[in-house]
C-alpha positions, -999 to +999 in steps of 0.1 A: +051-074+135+073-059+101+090-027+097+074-013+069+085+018+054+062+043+033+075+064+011+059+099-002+060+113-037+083+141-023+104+112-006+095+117+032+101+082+045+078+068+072+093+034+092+069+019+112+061-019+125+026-028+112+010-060+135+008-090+114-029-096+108-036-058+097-031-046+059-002-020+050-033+003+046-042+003+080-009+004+094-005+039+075-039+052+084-032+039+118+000+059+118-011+093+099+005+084+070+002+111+041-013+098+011-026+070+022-065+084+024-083+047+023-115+064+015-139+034+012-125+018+046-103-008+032-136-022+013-114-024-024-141+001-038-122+031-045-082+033-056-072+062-025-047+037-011-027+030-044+010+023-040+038+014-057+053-019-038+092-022-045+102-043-070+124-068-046+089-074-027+062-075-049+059-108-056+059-111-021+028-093-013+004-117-033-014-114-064-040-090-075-075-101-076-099-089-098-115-064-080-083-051-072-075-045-112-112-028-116-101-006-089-064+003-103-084+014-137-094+043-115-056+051-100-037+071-119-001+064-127-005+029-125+026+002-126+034-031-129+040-032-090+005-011-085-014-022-052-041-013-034-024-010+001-058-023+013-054-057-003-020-064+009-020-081+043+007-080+068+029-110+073+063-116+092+075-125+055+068-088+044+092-079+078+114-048+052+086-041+027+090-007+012+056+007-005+059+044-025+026+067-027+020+077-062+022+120-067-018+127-070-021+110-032+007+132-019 
């Protein structure tokens, strides 16, 4: 399990522990996180789960893949610390992560 705490646009925080295994997009749709909409399923084919992963932890969370970048050309608002909650799988090491939601997904 790691505490992982979402963050809305409007700063709502949500703390939750997210079984290792999962991806911090299902632990927020799991949990009825707003702004996290995960439209195609966690399949990386649409941008609905774009967030912004806190500096101190994104290298952390792994590297982008390709499909991943062709996916954040759709996301608007899009950083250096941009991720596709879907793509970022759950680990003890991310036990603290802090993700934001970008403004259009509040």
């Amino acid at each position: 399990m790691a505490k992982i705490t979402y963050i809305e646009h409007n700063g709502t925080e949500h703390s939750l522990e997210v079984a290792t295994g999962l991806t911090v997009m299902e632990g927020a749709v799991r949990n009825m996180v707003p702004g996290i909409d995960a439209d195609c399923g966690g399949a990386c084919a649409c941008a609905t789960c774009h967030v912004f992963v806190d500096q101190a932890w994104f290298e952390k969370t792994g590297s982008r893949e390709a499909m991943e970048d062709s996916m954040l050309d759709f996301a608007d608002g899009v950083t250096e610390t941009s991720r596709l909650s879907c793509q970022i799988k759950v680990t003890d090491e991310l036990d603290g992560l802090i993700v934001r939601m970008p403004k259009h997904q509040g």
